[in-house]
C-alpha positions in Angstrom: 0.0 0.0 0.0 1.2 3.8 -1.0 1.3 5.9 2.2 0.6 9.9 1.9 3.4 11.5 1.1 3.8 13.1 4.7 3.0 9.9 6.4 6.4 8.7 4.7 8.3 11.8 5.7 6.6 11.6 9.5 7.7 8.0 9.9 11.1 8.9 8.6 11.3 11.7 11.0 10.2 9.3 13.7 13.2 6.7 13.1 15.5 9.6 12.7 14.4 11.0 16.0 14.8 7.6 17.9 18.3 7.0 16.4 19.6 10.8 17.5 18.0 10.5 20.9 19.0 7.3 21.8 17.3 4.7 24.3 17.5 4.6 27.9 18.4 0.9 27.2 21.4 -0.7 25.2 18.7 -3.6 25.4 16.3 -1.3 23.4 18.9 -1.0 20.4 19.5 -4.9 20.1 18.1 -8.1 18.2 16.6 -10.5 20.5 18.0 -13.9 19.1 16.0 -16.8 18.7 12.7 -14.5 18.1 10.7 -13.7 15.2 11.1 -10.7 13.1 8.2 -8.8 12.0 7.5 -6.9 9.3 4.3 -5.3 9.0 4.9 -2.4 6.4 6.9 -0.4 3.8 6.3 2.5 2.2 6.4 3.6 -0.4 5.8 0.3 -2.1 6.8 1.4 -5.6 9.9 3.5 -7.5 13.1 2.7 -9.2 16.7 2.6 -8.2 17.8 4.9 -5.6 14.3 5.0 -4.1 14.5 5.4 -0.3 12.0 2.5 1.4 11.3 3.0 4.8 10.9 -0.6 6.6 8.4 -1.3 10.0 8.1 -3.4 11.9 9.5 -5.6 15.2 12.8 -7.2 16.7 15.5 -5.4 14.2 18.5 -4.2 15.4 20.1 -0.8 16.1 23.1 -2.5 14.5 23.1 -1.7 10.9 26.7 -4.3 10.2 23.6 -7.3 11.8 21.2 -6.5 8.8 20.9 -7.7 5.5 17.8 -6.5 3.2 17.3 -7.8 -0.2 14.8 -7.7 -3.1 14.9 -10.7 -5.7 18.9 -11.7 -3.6 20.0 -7.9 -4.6 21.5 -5.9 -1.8 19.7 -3.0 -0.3 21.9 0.1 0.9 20.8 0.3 4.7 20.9 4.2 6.0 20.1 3.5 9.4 17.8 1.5 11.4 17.0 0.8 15.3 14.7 -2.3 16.5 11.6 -0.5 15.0 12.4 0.2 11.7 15.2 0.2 8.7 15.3 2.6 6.0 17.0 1.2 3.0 17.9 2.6 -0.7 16.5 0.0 -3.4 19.2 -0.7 -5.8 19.2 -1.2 -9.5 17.8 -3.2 -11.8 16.3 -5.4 -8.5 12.8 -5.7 -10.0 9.6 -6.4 -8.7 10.1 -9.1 -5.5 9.1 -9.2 -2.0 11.8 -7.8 0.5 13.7 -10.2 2.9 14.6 -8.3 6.0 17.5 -10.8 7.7 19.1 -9.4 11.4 21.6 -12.1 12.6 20.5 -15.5 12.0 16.4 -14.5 11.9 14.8 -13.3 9.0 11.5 -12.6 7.9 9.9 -12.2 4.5 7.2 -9.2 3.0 4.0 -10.7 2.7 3.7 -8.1 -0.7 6.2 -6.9 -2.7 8.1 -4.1 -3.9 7.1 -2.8 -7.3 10.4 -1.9 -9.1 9.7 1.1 -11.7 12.4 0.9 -14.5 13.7 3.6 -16.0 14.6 3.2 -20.0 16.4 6.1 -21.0 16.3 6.2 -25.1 19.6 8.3 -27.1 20.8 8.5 -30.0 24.2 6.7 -31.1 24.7 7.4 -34.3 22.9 9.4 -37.3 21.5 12.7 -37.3 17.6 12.6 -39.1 19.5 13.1 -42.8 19.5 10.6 -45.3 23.2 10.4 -46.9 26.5 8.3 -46.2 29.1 10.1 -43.7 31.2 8.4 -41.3 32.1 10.4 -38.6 30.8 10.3 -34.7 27.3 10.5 -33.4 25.6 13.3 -35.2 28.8 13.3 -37.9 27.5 10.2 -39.3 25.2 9.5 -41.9 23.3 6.5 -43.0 20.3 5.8 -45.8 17.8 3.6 -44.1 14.8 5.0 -45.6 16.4 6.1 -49.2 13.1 4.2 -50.5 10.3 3.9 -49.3 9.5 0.1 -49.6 13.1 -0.8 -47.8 12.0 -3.5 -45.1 15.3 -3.7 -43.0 16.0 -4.7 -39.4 19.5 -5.4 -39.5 21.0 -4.6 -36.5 23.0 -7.1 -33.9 25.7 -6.0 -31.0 28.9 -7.8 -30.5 30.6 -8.4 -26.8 32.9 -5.6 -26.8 30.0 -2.9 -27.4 30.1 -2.7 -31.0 27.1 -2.3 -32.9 26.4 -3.4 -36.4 23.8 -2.2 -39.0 22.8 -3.1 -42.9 22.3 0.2 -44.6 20.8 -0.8 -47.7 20.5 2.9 -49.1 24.4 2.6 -49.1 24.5 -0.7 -50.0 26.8 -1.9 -47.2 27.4 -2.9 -43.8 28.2 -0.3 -41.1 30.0 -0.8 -37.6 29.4 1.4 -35.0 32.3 1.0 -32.1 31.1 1.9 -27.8 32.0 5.6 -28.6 29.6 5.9 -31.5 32.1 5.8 -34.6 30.6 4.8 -37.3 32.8 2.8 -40.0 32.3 0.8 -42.9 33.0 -3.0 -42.2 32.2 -4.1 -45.7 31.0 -3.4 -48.9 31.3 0.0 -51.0 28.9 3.1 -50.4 26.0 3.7 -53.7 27.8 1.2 -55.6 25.8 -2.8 -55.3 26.3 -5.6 -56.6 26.8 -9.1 -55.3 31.1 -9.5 -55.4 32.7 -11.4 -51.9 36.2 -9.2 -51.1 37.5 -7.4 -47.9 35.7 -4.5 -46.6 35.2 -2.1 -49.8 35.7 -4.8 -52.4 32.7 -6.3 -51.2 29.3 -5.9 -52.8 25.8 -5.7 -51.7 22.5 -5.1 -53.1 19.8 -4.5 -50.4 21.6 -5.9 -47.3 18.2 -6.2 -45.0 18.8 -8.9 -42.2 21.9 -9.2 -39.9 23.1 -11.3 -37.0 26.0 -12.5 -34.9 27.9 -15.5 -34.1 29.9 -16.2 -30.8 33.1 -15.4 -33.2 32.0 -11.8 -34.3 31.2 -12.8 -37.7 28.4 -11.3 -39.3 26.3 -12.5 -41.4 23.7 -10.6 -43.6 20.7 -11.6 -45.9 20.6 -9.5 -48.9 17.3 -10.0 -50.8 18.9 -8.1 -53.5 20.7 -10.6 -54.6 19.3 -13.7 -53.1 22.3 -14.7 -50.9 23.2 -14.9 -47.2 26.7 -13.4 -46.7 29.4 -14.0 -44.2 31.6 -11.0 -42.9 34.4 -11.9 -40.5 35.7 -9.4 -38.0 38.4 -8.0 -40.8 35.8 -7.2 -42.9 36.1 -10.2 -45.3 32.8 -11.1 -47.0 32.1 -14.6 -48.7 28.7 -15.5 -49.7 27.8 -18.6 -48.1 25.8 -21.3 -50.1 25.4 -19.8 -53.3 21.6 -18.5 -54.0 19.2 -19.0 -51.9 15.0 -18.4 -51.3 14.3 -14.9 -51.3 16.2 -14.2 -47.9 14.9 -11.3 -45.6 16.6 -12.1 -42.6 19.2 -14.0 -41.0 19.8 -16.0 -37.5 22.6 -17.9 -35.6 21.4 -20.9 -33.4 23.4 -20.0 -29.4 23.7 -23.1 -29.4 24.7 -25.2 -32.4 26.3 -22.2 -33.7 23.9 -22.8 -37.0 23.2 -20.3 -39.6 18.8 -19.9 -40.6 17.3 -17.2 -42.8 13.6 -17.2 -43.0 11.8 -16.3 -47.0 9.3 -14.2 -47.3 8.6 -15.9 -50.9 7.4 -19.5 -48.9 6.9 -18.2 -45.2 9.4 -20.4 -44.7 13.0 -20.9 -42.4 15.9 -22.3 -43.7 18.8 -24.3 -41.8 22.3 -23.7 -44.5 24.2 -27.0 -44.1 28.1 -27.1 -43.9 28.1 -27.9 -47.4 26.5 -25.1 -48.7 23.0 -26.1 -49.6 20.0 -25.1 -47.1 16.4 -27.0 -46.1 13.3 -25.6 -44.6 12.8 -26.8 -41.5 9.7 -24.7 -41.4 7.0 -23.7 -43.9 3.8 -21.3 -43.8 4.5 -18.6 -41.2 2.9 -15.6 -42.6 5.6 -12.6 -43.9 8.1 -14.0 -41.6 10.0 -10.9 -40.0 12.1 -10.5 -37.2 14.0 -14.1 -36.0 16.6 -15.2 -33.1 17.3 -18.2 -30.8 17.6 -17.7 -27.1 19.9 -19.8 -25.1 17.9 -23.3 -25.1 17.9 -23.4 -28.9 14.0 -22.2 -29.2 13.5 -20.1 -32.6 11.4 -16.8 -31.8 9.6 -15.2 -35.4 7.1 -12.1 -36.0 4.4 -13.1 -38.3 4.1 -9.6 -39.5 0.9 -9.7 -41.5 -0.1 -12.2 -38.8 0.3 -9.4 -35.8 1.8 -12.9 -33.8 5.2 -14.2 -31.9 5.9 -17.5 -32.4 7.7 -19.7 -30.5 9.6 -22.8 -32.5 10.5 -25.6 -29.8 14.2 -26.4 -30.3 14.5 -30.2 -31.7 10.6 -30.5 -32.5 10.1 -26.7 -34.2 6.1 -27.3 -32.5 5.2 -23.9 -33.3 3.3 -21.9 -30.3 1.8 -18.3 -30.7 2.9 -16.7 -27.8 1.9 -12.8 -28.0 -0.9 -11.3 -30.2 -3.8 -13.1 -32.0 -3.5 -14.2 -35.2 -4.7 -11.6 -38.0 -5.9 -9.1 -35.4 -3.8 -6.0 -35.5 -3.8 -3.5 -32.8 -1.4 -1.8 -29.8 -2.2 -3.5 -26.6 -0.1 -4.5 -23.7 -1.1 -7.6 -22.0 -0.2 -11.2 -21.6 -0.1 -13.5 -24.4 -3.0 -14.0 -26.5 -4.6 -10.4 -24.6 -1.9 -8.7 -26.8 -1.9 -6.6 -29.8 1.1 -6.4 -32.2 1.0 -4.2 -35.5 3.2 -5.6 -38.5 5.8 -6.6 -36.0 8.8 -7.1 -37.4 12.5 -7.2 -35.7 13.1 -9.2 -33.0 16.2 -10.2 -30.6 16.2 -12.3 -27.1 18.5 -11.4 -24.3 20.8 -14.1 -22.0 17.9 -14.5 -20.3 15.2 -14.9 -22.7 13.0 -11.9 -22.8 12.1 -10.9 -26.2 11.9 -7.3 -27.6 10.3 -6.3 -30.6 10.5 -3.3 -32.8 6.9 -2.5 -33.7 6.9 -1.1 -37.3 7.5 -3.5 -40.1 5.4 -1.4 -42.5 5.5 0.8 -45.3 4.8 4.1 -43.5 2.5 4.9 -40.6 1.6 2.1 -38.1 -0.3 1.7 -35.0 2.6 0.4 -33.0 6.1 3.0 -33.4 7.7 1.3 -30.1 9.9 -1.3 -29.0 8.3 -3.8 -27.2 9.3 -6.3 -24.7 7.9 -9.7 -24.1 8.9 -11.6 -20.9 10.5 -14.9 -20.5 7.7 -17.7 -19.9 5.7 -15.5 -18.7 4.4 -13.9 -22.1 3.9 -11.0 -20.6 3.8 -8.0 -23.2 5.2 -4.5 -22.1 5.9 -1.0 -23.9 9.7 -0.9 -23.4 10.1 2.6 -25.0 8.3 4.9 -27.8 4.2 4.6 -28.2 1.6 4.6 -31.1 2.7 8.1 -32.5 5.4 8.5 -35.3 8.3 11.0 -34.1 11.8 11.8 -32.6 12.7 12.6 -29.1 15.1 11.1 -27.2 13.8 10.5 -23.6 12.5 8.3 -20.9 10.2 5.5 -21.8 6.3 6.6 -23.3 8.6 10.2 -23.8 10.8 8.9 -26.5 9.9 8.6 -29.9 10.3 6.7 -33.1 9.4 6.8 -37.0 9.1 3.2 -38.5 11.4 1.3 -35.8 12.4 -1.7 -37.9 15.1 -3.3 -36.4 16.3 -4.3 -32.4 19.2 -5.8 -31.3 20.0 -6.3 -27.3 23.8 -7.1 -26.5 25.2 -9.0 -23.3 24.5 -6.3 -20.6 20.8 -5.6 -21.3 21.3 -2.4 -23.5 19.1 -2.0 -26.3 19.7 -0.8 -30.0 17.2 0.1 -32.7 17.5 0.4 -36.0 14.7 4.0 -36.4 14.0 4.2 -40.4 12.5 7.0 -40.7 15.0 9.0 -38.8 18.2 7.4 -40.4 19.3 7.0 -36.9 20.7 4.5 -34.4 19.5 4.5 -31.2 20.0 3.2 -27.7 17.8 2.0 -24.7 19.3 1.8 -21.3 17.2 0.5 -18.8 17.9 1.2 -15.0 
């Protein structure tokens, strides 16, 4: 339960009191051993990092080194407690849980918990609004993501060292963006396509749409331009791998095999590539297959994008299971599984622990959804991430930010978002606190 605002401050003027004043008692100021600890209350009982939580109840201690509080086994910062209450800071990232209040070798548990509040702050890496090629820093650089209007791209994936790759099919190449937001070309040559393998500009591409990562920072890209899945290695080498293939739109790597997959827009189809070169669905009829990536078990996530679904492919078996939206209903609604609403979803990419995010345009121009959305592990549950239904550019905090036609998502080891925002020819970044 949410206190008044001045209950909160009375109470924490209360403990404060009893702390400066002192007890008549040493007694007063310990733990009694052996006997339960009660918790009857904490307020407030929602906010973010940082948020001072101000604890009540029975049998603490006056001894702050004798307390441990936690929320979901992440530390609480204790600023001062006696035997009636502990004020603690929450700390980052904890999450919703219930707080465990442990003094000595007693502990007790909240019978409700904390609601953690995070905070997703959305920049900008790279890219300035203008549609052209530039390298350069930040703002200096320039990419061509919506040089036509029919481009369908969401190639973007994030290596372990914080660099950040993107297919710029106006340019006709493959970009790298390194933690300081410099923005290079890895491979191919800027306005000039074509389908030639070579290191970095003697490469060629045609409409490079799809990207992805393997554990060796290769990367791979599916270029529908010229009906080929390419292979980039970290020097900026590009062979084509397999020859042609089914009209690829995007590209995956299994965690855990280490496999390469595109999915086909032409059949609705995914495609395993063998080590020999040649390819076989392993899955037929999804409709407009989009946005595709493995988590860590070796289950294959897909946005139907005319079909407003997630799917789930079970590793081994590839039973498929709609997991968020309802098939053929298109709409903007938060909610758990089936309750959802997805428009023309189209990128996807699943953290190191399995959440899902989405980026919610994979249409031609205006959409109902113009956020990222996240989708939790198991649970299904369907949030807003960052960005809303309205078409724009602001960097900010969550519902305040805004993007035009995000297409693709990527979400590297430690959480951070990217996004790949068409319509502004920008990168951008999501860091969530």
């Amino acid at each position: 339960m949410i206190r008044p605002l001045n209950s909160y401050i009375l109470k924490g003027c209360l403990l404060m009191s009893a702390l400066l004043a002192g007890c008549s008692k040493d007694d007063d100021l310990k733990h009694a051993e052996g006997q339960p600890v009660l918790l009857t209350d904490f307020i407030p009982a929602t906010g973010g990092s940082t948020t001072e939580v101000l604890i009540t109840g029975d049998n603490f201690s006056a001894d702050t080194s004798d307390i441990t509080v936690t929320i979901n086994g992440k530390r609480c910062a204790i600023v001062n407690a006696n035997t009636k209450q502990i004020m603690v800071i929450v700390p980052k990232k904890c999450g919703t849980g219930n707080l465990v209040v442990k003094v000595g070798k007693d502990s007790v548990v909240s019978s409700t918990p904390f609601t953690y509040v995070f905070s997703r702050t959305v920049t900008t890496l790279a890219g300035n609004g203008t549609a052209g090629f530039a390298n350069g820093k930040g703002a200096d650089a320039l990419f061509n993501f919506n040089g036509q209007s029919w481009y369908r791209m969401m190639g973007i994936g994030a290596d372990d060292n914080g660099n950040v790759y993107v297919a710029d099919p106006g340019n006709a190449c493959i970009r790298k963006i390194d933690n300081a937001g410099n923005a290079t070309v890895l491979a191919g040559s800027p306005g000039n396509g074509g389908s030639d393998d070579g290191k970095g500009p003697a490469a060629r591409f045609q409409i490079p749409y799809g990207l992805a990562l393997d554990a060796q920072g290769n990367v791979y890209t599916a270029d529908p331009g010229t009906w080929s899945i390419r292979k980039i290695t970290p020097d900026g080498t590009t062979t084509t791998l397999g020859g042609t293939v089914q009209e690829p739109w995007n590209v995956a790597v299994d965690k855990v095999s280490g496999k390469v997959y595109y999915c086909s827009n032409g059949g609705g189809s995914v495609f395993e590539m063998k080590a020999d070169g040649s390819s076989t669905a392993i899955i037929n009829g999804i409709t407009s297959p989009g946005g595709m990536d493995f988590d860590k078990a070796g289950n294959l996530y897909v946005s139907s994008n005319t079909g407003h679904t997630i799917i789930q492919f079970k590793a081994g078996t590839w039973q498929p299971t709609v997991i968020a939206g309802a098939t053929g209903v298109a709409g903007y609604v938060n909610g758990t599984g089936a309750a959802a609403r997805f428009a023309n979803p189209w990128g996807l990419a699943v953290d190191i622990t399995g959440n899902i995010y989405v980026a919610g345009n994979g249409s031609y121009g205006a959409n109902a959804d113009e956020s990222i959305r996240a989708i939790s592990a198991n649970t299904w549950d369907v949030i807003t991430y960052a960005g809303s239904n309205s078409a724009g550019f602001t960097d900010g905090i969550g519902a305040a930010a805004s993007f035009n036609a995000p297409m693709g998502v990527a979400v590297d080891k430690d959480g951070i978002v990217y996004v790949l925002d068409k319509n502004n020819n920008r990168v951008r970044k999501i860091i969530s606190e």
